[in-house]
PABA-815297 format. One line per field, with one value per residue: residue number from 0; residue in three letters; x, y, z of N, C-alpha, C in turn. Coordinates in nm, 4 decimals, always signed. Each point is the difference from the previous one (the first is absolute). Layout:
N
resi	NUM  ...
resn	ALA  ...
n.u	X  ...
n.v	Y  ...
n.w	Z  ...
ca.u	X  ...
ca.v	Y  ...
ca.w	Z  ...
c.u	X  ...
c.v	Y  ...
c.w	Z  ...
END
This chain:
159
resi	0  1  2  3  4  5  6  7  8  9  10  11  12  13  14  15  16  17  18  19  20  21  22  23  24  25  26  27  28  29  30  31  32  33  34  35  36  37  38  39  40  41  42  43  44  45  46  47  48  49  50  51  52  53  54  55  56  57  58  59  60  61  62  63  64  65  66  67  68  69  70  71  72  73  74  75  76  77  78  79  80  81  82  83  84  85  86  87  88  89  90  91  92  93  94  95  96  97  98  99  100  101  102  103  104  105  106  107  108  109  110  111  112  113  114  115  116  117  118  119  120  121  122  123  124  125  126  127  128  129  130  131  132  133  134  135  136  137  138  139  140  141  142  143  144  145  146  147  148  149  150  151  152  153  154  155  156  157  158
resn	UNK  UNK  UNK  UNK  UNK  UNK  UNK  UNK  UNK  UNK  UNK  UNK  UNK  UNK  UNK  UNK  UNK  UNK  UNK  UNK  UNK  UNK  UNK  UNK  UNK  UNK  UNK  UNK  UNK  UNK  UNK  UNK  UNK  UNK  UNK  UNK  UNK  UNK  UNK  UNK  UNK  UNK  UNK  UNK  UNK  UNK  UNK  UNK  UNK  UNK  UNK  UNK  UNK  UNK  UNK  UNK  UNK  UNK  UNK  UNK  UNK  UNK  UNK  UNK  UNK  UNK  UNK  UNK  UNK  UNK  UNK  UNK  UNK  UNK  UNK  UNK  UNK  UNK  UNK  UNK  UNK  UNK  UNK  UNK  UNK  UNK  UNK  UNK  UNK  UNK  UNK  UNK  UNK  UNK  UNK  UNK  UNK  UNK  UNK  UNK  UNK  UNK  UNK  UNK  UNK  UNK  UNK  UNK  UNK  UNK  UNK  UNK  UNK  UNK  UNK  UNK  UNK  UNK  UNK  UNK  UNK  UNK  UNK  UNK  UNK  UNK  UNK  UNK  UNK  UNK  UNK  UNK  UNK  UNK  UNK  UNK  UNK  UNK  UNK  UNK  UNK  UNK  UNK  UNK  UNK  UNK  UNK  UNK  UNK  UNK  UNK  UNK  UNK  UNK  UNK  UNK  UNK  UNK  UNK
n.u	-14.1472  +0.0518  +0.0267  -0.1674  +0.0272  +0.0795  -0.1195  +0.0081  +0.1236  +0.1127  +0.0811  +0.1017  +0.1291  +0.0281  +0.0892  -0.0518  -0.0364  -0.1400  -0.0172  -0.0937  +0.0045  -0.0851  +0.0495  +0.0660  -0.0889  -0.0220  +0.0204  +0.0582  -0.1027  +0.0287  +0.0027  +0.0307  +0.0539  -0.0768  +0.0707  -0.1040  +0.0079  -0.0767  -0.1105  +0.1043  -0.0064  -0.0054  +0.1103  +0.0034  +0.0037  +0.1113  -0.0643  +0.0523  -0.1114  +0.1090  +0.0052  -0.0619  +0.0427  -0.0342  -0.0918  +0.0154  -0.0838  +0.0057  +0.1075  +0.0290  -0.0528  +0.1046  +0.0250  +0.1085  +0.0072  +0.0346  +0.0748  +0.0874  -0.0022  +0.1304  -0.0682  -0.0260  -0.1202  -0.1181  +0.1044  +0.0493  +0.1028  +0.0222  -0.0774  +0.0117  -0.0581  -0.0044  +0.0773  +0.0451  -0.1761  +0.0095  -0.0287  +0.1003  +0.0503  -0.0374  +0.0403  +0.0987  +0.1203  -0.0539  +0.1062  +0.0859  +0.0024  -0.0087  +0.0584  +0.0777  -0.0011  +0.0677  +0.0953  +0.0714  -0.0232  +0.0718  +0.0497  +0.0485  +0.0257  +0.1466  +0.0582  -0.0738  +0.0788  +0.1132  +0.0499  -0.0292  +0.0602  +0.1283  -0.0066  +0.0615  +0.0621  -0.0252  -0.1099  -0.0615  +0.0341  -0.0711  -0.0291  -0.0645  -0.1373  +0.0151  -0.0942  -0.0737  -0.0783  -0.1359  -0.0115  -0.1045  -0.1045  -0.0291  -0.0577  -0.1035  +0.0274  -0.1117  +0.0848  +0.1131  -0.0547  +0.0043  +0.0875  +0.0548  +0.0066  -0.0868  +0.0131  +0.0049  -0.0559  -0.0583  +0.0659  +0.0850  -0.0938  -0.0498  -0.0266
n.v	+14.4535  -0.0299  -0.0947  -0.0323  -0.0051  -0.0479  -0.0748  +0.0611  -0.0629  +0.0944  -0.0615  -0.0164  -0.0559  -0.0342  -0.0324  -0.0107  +0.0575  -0.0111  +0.1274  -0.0570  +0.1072  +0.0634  +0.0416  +0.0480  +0.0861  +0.0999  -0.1085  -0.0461  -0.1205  -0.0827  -0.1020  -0.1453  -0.1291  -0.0456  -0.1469  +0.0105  +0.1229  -0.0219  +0.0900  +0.0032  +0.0618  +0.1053  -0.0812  -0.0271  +0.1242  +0.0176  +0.0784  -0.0251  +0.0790  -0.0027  +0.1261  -0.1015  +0.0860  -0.0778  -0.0059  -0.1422  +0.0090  -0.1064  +0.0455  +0.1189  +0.0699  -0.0099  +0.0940  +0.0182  -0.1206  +0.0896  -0.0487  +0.0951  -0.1040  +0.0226  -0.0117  -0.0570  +0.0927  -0.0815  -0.0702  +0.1007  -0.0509  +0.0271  -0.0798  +0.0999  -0.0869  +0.0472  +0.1156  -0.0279  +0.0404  +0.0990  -0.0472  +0.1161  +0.0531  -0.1427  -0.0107  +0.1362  -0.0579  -0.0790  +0.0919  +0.0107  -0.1441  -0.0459  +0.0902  +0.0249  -0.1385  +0.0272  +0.0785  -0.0847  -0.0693  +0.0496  +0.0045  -0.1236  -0.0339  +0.1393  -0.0388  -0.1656  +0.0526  +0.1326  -0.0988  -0.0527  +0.1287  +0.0291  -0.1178  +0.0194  +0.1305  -0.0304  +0.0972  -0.1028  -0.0643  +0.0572  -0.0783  -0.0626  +0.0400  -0.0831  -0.0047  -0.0146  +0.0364  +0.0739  -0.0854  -0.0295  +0.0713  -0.1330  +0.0410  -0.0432  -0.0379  +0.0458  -0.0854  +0.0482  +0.1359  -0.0477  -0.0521  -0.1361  +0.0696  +0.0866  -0.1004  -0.1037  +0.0057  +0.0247  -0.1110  -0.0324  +0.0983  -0.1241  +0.1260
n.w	+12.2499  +0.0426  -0.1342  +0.0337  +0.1805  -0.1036  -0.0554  +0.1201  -0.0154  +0.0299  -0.0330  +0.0736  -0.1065  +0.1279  -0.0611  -0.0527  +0.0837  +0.0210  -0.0444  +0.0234  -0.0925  +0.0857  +0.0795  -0.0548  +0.0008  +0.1503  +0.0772  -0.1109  -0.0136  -0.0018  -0.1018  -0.0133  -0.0679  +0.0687  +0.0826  +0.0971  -0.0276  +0.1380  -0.0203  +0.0118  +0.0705  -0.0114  +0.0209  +0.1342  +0.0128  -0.0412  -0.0735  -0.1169  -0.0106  -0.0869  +0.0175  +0.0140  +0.1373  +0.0376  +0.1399  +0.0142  +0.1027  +0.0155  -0.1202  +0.0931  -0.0538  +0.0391  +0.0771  -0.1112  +0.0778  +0.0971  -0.0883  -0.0196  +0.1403  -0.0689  -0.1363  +0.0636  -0.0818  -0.0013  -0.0717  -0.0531  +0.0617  -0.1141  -0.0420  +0.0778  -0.0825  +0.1673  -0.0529  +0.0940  +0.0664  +0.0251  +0.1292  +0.0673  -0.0393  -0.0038  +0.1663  -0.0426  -0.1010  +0.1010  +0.1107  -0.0357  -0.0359  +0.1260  +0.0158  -0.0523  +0.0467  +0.1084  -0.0142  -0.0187  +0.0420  +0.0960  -0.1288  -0.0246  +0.1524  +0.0273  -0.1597  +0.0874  +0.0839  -0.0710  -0.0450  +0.0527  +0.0460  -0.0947  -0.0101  +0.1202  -0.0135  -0.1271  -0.1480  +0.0742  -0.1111  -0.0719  +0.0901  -0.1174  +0.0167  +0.0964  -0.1402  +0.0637  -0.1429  +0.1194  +0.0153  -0.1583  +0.0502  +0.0284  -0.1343  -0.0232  -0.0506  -0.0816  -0.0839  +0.0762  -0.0082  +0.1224  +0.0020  +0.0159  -0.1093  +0.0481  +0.1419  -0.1104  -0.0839  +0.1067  +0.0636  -0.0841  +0.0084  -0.0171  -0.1352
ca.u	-0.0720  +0.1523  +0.0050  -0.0946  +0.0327  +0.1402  -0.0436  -0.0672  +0.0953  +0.1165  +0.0979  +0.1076  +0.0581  +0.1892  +0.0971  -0.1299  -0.0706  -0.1451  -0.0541  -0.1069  -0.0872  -0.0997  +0.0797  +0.1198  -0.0010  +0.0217  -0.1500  -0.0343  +0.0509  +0.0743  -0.0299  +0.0873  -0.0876  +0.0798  +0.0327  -0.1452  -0.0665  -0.0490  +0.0225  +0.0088  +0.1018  +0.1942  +0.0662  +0.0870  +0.1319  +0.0199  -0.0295  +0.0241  -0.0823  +0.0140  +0.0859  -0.0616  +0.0285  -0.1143  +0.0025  -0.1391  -0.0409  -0.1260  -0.1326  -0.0518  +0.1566  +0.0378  +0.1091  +0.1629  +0.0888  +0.1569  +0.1167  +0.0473  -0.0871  +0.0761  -0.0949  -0.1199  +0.0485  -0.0532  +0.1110  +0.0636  +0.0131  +0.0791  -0.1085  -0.0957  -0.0909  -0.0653  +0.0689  -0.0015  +0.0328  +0.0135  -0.1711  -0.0395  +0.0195  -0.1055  -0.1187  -0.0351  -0.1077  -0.1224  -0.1037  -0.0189  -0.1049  -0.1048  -0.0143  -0.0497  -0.1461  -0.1134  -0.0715  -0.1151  -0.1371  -0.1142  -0.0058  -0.1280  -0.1330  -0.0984  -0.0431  -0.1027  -0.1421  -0.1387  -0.1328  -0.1420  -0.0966  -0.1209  -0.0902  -0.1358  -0.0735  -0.0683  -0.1491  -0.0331  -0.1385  -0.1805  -0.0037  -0.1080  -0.0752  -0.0980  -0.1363  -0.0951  -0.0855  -0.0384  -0.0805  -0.0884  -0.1112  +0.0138  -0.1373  -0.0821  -0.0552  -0.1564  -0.0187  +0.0059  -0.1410  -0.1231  +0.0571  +0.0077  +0.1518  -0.0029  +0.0855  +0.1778  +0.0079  -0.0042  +0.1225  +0.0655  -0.0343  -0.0167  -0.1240
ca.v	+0.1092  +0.1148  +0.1196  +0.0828  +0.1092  +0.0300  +0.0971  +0.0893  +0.1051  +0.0069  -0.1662  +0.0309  -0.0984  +0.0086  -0.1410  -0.0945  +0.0590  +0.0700  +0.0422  +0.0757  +0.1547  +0.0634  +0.1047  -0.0031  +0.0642  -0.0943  -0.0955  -0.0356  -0.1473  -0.0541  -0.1318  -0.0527  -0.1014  -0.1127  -0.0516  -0.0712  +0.0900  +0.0847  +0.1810  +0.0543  +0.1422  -0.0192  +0.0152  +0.1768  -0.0097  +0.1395  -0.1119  +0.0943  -0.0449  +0.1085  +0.1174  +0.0701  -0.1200  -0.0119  -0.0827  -0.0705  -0.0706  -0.0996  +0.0483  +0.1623  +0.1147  +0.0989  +0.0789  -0.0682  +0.0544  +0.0329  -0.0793  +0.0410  +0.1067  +0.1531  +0.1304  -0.0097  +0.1431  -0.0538  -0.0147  +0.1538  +0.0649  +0.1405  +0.0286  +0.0061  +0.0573  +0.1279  +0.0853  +0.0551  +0.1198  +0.0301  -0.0240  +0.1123  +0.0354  -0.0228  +0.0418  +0.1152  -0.0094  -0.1199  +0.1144  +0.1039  -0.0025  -0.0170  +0.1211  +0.0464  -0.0053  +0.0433  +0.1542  -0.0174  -0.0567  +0.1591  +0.1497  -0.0504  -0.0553  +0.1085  +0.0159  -0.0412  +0.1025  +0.0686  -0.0378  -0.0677  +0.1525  +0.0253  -0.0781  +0.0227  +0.1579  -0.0477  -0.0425  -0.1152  -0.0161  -0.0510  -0.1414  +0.0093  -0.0920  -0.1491  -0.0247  -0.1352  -0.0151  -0.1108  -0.1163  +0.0377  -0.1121  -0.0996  -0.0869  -0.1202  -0.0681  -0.0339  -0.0972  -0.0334  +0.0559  -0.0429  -0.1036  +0.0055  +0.0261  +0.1353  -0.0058  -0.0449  +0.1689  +0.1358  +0.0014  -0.0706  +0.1311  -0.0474  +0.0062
ca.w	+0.0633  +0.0220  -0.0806  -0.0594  +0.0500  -0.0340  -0.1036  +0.0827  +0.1010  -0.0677  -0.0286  -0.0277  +0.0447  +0.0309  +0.0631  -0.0295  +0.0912  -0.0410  +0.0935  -0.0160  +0.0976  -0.0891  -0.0148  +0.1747  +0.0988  +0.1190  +0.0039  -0.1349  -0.0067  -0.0817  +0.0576  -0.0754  +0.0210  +0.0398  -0.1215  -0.0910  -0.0862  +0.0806  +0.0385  +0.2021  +0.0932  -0.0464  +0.1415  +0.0345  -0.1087  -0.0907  -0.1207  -0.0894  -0.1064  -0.1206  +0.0582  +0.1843  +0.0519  +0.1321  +0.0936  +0.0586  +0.0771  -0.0037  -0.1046  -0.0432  -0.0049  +0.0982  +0.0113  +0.0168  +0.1301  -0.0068  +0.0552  +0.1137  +0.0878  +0.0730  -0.0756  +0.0578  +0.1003  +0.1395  +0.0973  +0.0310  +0.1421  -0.0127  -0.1142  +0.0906  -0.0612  +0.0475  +0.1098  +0.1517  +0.0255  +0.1158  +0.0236  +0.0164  -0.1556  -0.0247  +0.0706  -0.0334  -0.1451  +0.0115  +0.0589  -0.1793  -0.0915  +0.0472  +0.0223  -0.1355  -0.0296  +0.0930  -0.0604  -0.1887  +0.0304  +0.0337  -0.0909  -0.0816  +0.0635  -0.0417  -0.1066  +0.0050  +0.1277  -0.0377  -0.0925  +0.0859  +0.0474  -0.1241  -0.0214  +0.1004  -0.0309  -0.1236  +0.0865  -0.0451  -0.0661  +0.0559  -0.0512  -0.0297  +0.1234  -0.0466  +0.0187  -0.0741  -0.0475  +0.0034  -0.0617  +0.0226  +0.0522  -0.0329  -0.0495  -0.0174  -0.1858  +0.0241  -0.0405  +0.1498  +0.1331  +0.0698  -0.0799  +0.1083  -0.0300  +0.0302  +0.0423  -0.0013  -0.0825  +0.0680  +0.0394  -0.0653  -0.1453  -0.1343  -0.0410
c.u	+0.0914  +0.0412  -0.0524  -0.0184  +0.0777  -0.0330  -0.0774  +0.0751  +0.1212  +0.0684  +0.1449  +0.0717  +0.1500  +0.0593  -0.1114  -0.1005  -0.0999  -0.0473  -0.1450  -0.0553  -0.0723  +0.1031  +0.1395  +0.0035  +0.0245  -0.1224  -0.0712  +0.0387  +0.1146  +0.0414  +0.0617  -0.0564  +0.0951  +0.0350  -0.1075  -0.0429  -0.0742  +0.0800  +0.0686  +0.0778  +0.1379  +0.0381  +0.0738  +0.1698  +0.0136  -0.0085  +0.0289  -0.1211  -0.0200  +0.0720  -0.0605  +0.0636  -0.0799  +0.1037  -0.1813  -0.0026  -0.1184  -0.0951  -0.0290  +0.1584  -0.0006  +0.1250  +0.1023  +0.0360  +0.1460  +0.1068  +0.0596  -0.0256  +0.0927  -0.0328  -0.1523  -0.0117  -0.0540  +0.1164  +0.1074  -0.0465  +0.0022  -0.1767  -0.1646  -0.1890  -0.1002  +0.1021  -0.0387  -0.0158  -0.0081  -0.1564  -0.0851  -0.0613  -0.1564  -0.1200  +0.0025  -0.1289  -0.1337  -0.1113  -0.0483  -0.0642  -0.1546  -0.0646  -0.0792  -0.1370  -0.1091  -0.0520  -0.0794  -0.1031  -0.0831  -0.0080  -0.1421  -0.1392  -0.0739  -0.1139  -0.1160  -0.0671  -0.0193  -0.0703  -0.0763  -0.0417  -0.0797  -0.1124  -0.1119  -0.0810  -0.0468  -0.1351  -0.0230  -0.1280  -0.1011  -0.0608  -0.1546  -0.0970  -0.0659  -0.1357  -0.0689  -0.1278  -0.0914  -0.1126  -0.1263  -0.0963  -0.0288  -0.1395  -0.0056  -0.0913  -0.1497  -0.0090  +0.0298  -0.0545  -0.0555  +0.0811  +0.1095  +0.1914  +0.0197  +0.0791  +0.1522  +0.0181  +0.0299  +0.1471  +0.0494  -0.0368  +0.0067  -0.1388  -0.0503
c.v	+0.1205  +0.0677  +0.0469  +0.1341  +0.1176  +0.1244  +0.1241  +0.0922  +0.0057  -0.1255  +0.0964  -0.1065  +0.0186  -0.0917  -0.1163  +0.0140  +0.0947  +0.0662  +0.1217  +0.0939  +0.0740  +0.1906  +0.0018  +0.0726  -0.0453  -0.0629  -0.0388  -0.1442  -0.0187  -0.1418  -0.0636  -0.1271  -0.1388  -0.1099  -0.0933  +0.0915  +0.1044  +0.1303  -0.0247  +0.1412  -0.0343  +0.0042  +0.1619  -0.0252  +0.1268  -0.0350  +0.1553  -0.0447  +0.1136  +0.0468  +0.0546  -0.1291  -0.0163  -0.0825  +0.0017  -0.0510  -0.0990  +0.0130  +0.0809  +0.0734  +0.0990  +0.0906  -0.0781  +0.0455  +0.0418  -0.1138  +0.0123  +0.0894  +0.0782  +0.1164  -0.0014  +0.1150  -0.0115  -0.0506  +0.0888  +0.0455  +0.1835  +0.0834  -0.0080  +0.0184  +0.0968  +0.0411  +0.0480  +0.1590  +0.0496  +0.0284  +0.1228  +0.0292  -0.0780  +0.0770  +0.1191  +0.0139  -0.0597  +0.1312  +0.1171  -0.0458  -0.0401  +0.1649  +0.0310  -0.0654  -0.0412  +0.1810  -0.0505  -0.0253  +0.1045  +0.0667  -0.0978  +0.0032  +0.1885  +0.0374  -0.0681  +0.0566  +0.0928  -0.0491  -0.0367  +0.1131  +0.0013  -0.0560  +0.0070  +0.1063  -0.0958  -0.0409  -0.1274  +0.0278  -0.0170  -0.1106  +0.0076  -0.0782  -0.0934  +0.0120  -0.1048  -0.0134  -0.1032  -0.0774  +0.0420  -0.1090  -0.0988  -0.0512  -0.1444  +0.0102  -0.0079  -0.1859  -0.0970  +0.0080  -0.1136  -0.1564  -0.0285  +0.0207  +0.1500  +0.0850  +0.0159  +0.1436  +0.0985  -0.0233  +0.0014  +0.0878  -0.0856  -0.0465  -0.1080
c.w	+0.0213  -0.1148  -0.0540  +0.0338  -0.0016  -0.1215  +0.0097  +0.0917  -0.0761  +0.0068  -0.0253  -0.0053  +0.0434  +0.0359  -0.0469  +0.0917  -0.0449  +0.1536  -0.0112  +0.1073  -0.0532  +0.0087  +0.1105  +0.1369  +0.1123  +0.0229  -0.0672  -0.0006  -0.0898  -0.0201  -0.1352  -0.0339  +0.0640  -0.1111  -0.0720  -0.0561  +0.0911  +0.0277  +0.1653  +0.0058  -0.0634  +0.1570  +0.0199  -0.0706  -0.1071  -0.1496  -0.1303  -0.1310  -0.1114  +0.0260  +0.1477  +0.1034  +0.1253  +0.0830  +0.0483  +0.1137  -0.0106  -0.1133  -0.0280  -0.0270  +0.0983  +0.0299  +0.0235  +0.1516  -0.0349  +0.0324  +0.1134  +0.0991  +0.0847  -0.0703  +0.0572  +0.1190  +0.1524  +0.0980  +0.0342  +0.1228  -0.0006  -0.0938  +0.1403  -0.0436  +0.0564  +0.0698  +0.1098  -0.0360  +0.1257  +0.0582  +0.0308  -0.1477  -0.0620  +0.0273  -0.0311  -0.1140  +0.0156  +0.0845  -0.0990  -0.0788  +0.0627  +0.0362  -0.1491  -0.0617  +0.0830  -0.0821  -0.1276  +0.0797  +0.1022  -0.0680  -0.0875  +0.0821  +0.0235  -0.1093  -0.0155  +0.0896  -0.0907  -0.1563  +0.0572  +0.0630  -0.1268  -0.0434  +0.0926  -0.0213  -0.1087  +0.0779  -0.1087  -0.0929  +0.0252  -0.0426  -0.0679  +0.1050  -0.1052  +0.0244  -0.0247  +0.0069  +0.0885  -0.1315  -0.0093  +0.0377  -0.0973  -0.0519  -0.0189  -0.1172  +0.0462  +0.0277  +0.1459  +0.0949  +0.0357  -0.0231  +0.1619  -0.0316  -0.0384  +0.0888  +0.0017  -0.1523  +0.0512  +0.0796  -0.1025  -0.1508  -0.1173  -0.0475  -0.0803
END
């Protein structure tokens, strides 16, 4: 079964080692066969397949961690990833820009008052009036007269 599967995804072989993927990207399976022949996860581990070299976790590919964690910039005491600024200074820029659009927005909410003047002076169309034809009086067929369904004709206008 496994290497039928095999015939459907890439097969690389290293060190005598098969490893099937459908591309390398990150989060991309990747899986090998055991020694009965079954498809499983390649274990985590750094693996060279061609000229590309991965590291996997549980099967998927993922970002090579850094070896060494004195290049690890998260640990640089000296590598502050938000500089201290000074808080005044925020709050200047945060009143300035709240300023500034507080004016956008009265200069916009002017420009909808006077469109809406305009629109108001505008004389509204004349709407056409609704008529309706009344109904004309309702005959009775000679053949009904006097018939005890003369009656229900004359409601209901069917000659």
């Amino acid at each position: 079964m496994g290497k039928f599967i095999a015939n459907f995804s890439n097969v690389v072989e290293q060190d005598g080692k098969s490893f099937i993927y459908d591309d390398l990207n990150i989060d991309s399976m990747v899986s090998t066969y055991a020694e009965n022949g079954d498809v499983i996860p390649l274990e985590t581990g750094s693996y060279k397949i061609g000229e590309t070299e991965i590291y996997v976790v549980d099967g998927k590919v993922s970002q090579k961690p850094d070896p060494d964690p004195a290049n690890d910039p998260q640990n640089d005491p000296n590598n502050d990833p938000q500089p201290q600024n000074d808080p005044v200074d925020d709050k200047d820029t945060t009143i300035a820009n709240l300023t500034a659009e507080i004016e956008t927005l009265k200069a916009e909410n002017d420009s909808m008052k006077a469109e809406l003047e305009t629109l108001r002076k505008q004389p509204l169309v004349d709407p056409v009036p609704q008529r309706t034809t009344p109904t004309p009086p309702k005959g009775v067929n000679d053949d009904v007269k006097g018939t005890k369904y003369e009656a229900a004709c004359r409601i209901f206008g069917s000659k």
